[in-house]
N, C-alpha and C positions, 0 to 999 in steps of 0.2 A: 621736831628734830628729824632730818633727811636721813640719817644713818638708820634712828629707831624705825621710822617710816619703811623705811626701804625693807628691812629687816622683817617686817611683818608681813610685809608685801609678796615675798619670796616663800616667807614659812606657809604662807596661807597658800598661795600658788601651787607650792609641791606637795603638798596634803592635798589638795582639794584633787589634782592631774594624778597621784597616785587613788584617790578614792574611788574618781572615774572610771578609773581602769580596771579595777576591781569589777565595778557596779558593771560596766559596759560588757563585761564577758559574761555576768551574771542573765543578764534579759535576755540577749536573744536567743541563749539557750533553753532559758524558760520559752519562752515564745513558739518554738519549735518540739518541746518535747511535751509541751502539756496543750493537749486540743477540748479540754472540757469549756471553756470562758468561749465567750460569745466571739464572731470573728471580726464584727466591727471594733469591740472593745480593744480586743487584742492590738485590731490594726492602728486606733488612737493612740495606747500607750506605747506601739513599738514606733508611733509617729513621732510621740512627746520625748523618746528615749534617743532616736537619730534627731531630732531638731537640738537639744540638749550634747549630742553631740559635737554636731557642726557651730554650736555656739562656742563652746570652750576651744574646740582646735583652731576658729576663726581668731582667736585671744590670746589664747596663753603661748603658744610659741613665739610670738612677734614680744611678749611680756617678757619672757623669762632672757631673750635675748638681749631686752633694755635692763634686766632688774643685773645682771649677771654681767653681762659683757659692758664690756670701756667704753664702747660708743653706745650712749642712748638714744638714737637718734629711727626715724621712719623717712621712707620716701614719700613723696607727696602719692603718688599711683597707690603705694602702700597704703598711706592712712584716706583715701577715699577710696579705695574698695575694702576696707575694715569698718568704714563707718556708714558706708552703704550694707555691706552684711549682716553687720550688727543691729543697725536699726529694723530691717525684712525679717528677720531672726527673731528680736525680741518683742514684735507686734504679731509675728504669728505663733510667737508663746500665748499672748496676750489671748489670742481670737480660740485659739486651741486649744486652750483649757475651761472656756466660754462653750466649746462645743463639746468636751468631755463631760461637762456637767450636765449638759441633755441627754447624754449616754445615760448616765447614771440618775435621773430623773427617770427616765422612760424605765429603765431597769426595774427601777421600785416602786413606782407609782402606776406604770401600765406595763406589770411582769407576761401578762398574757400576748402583750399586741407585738413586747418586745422584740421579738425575731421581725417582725413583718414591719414595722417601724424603722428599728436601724437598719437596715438592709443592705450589706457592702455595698451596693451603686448609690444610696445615698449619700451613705460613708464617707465613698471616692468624693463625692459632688460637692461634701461638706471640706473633707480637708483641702480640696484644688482651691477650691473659694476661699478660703482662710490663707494660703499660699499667695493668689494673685492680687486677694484684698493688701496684703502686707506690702505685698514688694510694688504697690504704687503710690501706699504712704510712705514707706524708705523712700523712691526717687524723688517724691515730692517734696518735702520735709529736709532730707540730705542737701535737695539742690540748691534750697532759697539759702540752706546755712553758707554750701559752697560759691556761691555768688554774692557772698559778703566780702565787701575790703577789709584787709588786714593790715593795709598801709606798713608792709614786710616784716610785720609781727611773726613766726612761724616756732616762738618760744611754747609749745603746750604743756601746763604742768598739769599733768595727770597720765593715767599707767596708758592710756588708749586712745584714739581716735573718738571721742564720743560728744554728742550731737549737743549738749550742754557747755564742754570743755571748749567745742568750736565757735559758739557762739560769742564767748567771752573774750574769745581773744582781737575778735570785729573792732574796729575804730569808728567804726559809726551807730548809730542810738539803734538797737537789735530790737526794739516795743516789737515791729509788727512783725517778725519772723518770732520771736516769743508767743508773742499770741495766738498767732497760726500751729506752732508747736501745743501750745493747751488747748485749742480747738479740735485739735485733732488727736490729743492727747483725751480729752472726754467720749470722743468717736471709739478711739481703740483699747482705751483703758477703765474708764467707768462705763459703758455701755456694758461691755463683756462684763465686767463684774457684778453691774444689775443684773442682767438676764442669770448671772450665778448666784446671788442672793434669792433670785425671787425664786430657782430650780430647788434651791436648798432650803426655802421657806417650807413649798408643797413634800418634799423627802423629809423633812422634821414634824409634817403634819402625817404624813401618810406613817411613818414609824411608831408616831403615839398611836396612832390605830390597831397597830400588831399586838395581840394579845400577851402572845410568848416571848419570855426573857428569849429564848435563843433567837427568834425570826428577829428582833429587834437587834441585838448584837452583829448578827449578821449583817442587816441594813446597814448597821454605825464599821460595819469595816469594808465593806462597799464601795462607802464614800471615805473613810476616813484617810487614806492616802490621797485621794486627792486635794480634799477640803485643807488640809496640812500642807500640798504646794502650792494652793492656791495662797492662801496665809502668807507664805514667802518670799512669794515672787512678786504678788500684788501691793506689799507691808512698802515695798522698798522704790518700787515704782513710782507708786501714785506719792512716795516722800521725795522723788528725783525730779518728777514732769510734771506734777500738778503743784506750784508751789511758786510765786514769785522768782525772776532769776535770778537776784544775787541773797534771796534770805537763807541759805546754807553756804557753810566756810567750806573751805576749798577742801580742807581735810574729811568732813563728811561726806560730800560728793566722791569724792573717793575711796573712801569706807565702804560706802552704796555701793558705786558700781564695782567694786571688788569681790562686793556679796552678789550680787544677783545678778553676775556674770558669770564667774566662776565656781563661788561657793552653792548657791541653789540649785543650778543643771549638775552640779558632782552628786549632792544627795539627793537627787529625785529619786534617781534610779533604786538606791538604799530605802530610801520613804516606803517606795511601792513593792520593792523585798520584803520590810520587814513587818510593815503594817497590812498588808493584804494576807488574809490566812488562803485565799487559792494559789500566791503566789508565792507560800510559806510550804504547800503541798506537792506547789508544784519542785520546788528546789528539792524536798526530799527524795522527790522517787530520781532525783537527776542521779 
């Protein structure tokens, strides 16, 4: 039902842009008034907190103006620079939290070397790299979709410009741009999630080795806000891009990307509020 649809669409939206906003004024106050937490750490999750950012404001305003206003409609400039951003954005969630988990690896497995290991100028070198790796699988990937005929197809039913929605609407057989899509889709999505599995193998081994219920606790909240957006944001991904093109209905595909466009970047920020006890101490003395 389009009305029920729509209807869900909108509640979930203004929830999710009010929760935001909430969370958003919450970090980088923490960020600046509490200097105990390492400063690459800090500078990752105040990276993961403006990337999360710029995802939902690249979305929701062009959204709320289709879900609410009479004309639903994009310009073409509109929905290719939405679906160019959106793709550079959500691959370097992707790489970003892949290197967050080396933060947190090094933290608790080599607590000694930790200062001289993450070292701001590596820091820097790791999120530039993670930035430039992104935004040339966006232009790559974006382009072969936009160089598909539509034979003046320009009907998209779904809330957004997004790199599945455009392929479908092509007049001609999409196999080898599909393919290319899950080629590169195992590059920026199960790659990073290996290297995060195998971080959080040696952090599950390294913790059974901690004698003390508390040193242990502590390790489990450490990670535990990340491990929790990792869960999230990866659950819903790898069920969008890694997965035959037409084996999910229309309706799910956009169930997905409702979630882990707008709903997942709204509570990271809350994740790492409320499950981080430094950033539960840090809120206090605000």
């Amino acid at each position: 039902d389009l009305d029920t649809e729509g209807l869900w669409a909108k509640t979930i939206t203004l929830l999710c842009t009010v929760l935001f906003c909430l969370a958003s004024q919450t970090i980088p106050n923490w960020r600046w008034s509490y200097q105990e937490l390492s400063l690459s750490s800090t500078s990752l999750r105040g990276n993961l907190s403006f990337l999360d950012l710029c995802f939902t404001t690249s979305i929701i305003p062009q959204m709320l103006v289709n879900l609410w206003g009479p004309d639903k409609t994009i310009s073409y400039v509109g929905c290719v620079t939405q679906l160019y951003v959106y793709m550079w954005l959500g691959s370097t969630e992707c790489l970003l939290l892949a290197v967050m988990s080396y933060d947190r690896f090094t933290a608790i497995c080599k607590p000694l070397h930790y200062l001289v290991i993450m070292n701001p100028h590596l820091c820097l070198k790791m999120i530039i790299t993670v930035w430039s790796i992104s935004l040339a699988v966006s232009v790559l990937l974006c382009t072969l979709t936009l160089n598909l005929p539509r034979c003046g197809n320009n009907l998209l039913d779904h809330f957004l410009c997004e790199l599945p929605a455009m392929i479908k609407i092509a007049c001609i057989d999409t196999t080898t741009v599909e393919m290319s899509v899950f080629a590169l889709g195992i590059v920026i999505v199960l790659t990073p999630l290996g290297l995060i599995l195998i971080s959080y193998g040696y952090i599950a081994k390294a913790v059974l080795r901690i004698k003390s219920k508390e040193g242990q606790q502590k390790a489990i909240n450490t990670c535990g806000s990340h491990l929790t957006v990792v869960s999230i944001f990866y659950g819903t991904i790898i069920y969008m891009y890694l997965q035959p093109g037409n084996s999910a209905s229309k309706d799910q595909g956009k169930f997905l990307t409702l979630f882990y466009t707008i709903v997942t970047p709204s509570l990271n920020p809350l994740i790492y509020t409320l499950r981080n006890k430094d950033m539960k101490n840090a809120l206090r003395k605000l």
